[in-house]
Biotite code that builds the C-alpha atoms (Angstrom):
import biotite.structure as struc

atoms = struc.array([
    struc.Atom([101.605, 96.993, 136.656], chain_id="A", res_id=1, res_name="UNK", atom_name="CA", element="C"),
    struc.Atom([104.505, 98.057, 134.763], chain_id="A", res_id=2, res_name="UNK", atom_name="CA", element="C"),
    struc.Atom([104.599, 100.886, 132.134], chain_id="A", res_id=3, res_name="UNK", atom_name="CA", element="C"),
    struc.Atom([104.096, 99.196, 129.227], chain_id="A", res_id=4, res_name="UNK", atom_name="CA", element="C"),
    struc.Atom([101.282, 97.653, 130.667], chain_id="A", res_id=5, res_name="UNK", atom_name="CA", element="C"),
    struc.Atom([99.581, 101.169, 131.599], chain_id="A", res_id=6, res_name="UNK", atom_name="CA", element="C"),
    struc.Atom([100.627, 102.940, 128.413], chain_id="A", res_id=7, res_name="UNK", atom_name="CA", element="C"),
    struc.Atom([98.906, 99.715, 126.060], chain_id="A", res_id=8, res_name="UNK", atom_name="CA", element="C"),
    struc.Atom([95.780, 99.727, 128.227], chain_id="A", res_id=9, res_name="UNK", atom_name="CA", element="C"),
    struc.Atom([95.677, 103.698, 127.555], chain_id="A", res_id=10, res_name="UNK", atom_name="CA", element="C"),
    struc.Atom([95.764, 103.330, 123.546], chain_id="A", res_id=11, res_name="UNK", atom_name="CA", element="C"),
    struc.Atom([93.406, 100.624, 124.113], chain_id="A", res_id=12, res_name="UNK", atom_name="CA", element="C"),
    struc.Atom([90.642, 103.139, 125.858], chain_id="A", res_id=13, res_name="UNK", atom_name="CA", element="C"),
    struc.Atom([91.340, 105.766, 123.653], chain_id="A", res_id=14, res_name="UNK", atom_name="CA", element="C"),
    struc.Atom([91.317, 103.319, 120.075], chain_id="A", res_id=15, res_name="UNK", atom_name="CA", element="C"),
    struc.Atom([88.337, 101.802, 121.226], chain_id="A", res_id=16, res_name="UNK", atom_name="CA", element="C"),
    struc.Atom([86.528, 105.261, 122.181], chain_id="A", res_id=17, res_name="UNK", atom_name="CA", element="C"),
    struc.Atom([87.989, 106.851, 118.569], chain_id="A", res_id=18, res_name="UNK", atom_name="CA", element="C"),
    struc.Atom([86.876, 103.701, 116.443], chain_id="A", res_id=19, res_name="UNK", atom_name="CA", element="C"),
    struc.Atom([82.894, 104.235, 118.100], chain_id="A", res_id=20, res_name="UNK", atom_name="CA", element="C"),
    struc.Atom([83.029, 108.252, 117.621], chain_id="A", res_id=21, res_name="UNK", atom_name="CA", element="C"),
    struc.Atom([84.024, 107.544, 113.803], chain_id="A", res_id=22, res_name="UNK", atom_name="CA", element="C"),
    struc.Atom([82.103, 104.786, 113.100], chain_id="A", res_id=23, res_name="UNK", atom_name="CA", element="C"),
    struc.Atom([79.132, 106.405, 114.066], chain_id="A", res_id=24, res_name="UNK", atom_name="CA", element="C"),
    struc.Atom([80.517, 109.873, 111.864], chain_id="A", res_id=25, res_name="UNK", atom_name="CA", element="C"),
    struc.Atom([80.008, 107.195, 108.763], chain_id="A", res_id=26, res_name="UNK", atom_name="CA", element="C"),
    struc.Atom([76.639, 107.752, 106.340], chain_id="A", res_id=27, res_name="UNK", atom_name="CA", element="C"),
    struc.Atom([74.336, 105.404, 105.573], chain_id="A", res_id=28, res_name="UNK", atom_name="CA", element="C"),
    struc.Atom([72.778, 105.559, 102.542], chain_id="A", res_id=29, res_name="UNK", atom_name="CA", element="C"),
    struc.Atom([72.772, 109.256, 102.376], chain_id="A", res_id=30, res_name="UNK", atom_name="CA", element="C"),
    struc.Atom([72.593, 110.428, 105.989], chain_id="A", res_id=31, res_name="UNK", atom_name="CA", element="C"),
    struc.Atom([75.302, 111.538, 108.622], chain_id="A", res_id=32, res_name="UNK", atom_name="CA", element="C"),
    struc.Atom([77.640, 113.787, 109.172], chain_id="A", res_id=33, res_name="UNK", atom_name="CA", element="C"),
    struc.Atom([79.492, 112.920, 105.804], chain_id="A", res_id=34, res_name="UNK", atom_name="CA", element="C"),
    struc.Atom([77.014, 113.815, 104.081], chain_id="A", res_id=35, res_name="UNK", atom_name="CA", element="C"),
    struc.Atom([76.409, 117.278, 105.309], chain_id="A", res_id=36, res_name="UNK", atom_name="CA", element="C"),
    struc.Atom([79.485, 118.214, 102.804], chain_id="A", res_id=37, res_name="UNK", atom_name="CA", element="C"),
    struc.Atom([78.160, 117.354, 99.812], chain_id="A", res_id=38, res_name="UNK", atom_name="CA", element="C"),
    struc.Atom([79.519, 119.935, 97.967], chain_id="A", res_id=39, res_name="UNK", atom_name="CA", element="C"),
    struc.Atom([83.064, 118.426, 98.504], chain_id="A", res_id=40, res_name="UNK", atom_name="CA", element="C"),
    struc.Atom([82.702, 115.221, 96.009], chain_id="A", res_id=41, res_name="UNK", atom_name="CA", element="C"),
    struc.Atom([85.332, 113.733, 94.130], chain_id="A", res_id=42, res_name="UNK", atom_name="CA", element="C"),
    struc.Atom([84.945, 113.690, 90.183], chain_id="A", res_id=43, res_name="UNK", atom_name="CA", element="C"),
    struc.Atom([86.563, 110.698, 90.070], chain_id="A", res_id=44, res_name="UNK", atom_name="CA", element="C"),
    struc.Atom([85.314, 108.303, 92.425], chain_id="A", res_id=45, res_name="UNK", atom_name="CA", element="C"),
    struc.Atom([81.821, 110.084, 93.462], chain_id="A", res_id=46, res_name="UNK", atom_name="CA", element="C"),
    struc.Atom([82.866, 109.847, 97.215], chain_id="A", res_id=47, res_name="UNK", atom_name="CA", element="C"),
    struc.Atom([82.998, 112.690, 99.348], chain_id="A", res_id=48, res_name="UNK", atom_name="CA", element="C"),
    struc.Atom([87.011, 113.413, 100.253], chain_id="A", res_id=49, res_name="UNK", atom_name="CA", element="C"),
    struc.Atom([85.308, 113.690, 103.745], chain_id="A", res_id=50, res_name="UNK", atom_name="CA", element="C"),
    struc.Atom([83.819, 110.135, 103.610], chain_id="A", res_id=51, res_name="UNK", atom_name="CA", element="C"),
    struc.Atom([87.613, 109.005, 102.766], chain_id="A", res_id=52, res_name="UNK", atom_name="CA", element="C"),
    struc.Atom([89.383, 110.714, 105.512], chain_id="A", res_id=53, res_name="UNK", atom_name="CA", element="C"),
    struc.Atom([86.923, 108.956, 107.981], chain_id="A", res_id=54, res_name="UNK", atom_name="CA", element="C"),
    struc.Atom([87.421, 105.257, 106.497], chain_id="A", res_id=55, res_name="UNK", atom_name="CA", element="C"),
    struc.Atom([91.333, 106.213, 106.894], chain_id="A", res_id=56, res_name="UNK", atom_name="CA", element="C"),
    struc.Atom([91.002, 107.265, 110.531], chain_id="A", res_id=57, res_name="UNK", atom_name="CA", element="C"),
    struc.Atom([88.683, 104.650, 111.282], chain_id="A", res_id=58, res_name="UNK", atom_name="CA", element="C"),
    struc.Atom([91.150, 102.030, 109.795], chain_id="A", res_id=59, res_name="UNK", atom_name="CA", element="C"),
    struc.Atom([93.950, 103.615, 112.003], chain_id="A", res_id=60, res_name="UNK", atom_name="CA", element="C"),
    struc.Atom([91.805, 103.376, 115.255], chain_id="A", res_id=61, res_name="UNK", atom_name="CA", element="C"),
    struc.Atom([91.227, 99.423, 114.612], chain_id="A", res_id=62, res_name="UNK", atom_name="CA", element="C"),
    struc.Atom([95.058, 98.664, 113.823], chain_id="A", res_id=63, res_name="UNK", atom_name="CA", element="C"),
    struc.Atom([95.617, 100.456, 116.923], chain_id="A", res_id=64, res_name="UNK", atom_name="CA", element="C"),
    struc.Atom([93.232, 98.721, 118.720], chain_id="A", res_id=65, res_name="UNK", atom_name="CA", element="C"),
    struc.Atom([93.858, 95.223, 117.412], chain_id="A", res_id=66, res_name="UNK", atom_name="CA", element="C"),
    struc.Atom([98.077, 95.856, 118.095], chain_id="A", res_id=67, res_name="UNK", atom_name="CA", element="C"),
    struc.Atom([97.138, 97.405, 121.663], chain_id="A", res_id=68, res_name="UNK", atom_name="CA", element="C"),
    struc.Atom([95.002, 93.853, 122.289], chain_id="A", res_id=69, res_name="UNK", atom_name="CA", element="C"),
    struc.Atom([97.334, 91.844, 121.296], chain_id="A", res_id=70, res_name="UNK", atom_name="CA", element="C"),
    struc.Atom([100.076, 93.537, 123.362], chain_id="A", res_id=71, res_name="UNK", atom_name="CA", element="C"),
    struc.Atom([98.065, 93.189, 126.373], chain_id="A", res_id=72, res_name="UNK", atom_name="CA", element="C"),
    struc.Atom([97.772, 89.557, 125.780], chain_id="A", res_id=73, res_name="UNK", atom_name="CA", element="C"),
    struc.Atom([101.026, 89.066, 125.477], chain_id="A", res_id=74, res_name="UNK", atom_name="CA", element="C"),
    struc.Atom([102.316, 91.629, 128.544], chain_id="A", res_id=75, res_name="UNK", atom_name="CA", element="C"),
    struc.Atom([99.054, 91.844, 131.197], chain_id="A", res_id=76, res_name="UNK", atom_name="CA", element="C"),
    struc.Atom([99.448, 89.179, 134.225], chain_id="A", res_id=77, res_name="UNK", atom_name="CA", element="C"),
    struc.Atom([96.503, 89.533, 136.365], chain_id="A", res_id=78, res_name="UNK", atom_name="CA", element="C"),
])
């Protein structure tokens, strides 16, 4: 395997490991770890600043996962 190879497969283990730990961080209809800061809503919006961080992280893990995929398509031979 070549380094390219190795260093995709790594972001690939560690975006797919990320995008479970944060998805599962997410409420749901009041519960979760979000939630535990409710004191930290937005006037604005009436989400939690916390419950926006985690859909921007969570968004980051799948574009990393979804570009490390399709780089292994393109570069793994078996």
């Amino acid at each position: 395997m070549n380094a390219i190879v190795i260093l995709m497969l790594t972001v690939h283990v560690i975006a797919s490991v990320g995008m479970v730990v944060f998805v599962l961080l997410h409420s749901g209809k009041g519960t979760g770890v979000s939630s535990m800061f409710g004191a930290m809503q937005s006037a604005v919006s009436g989400t939690s600043v916390i419950e926006k961080n985690l859909d921007r992280i969570t968004i980051g893990f799948a574009v990393a996962y979804f570009v490390s995929a399709l780089v292994l398509m393109i570069t793994y031979r078996i």
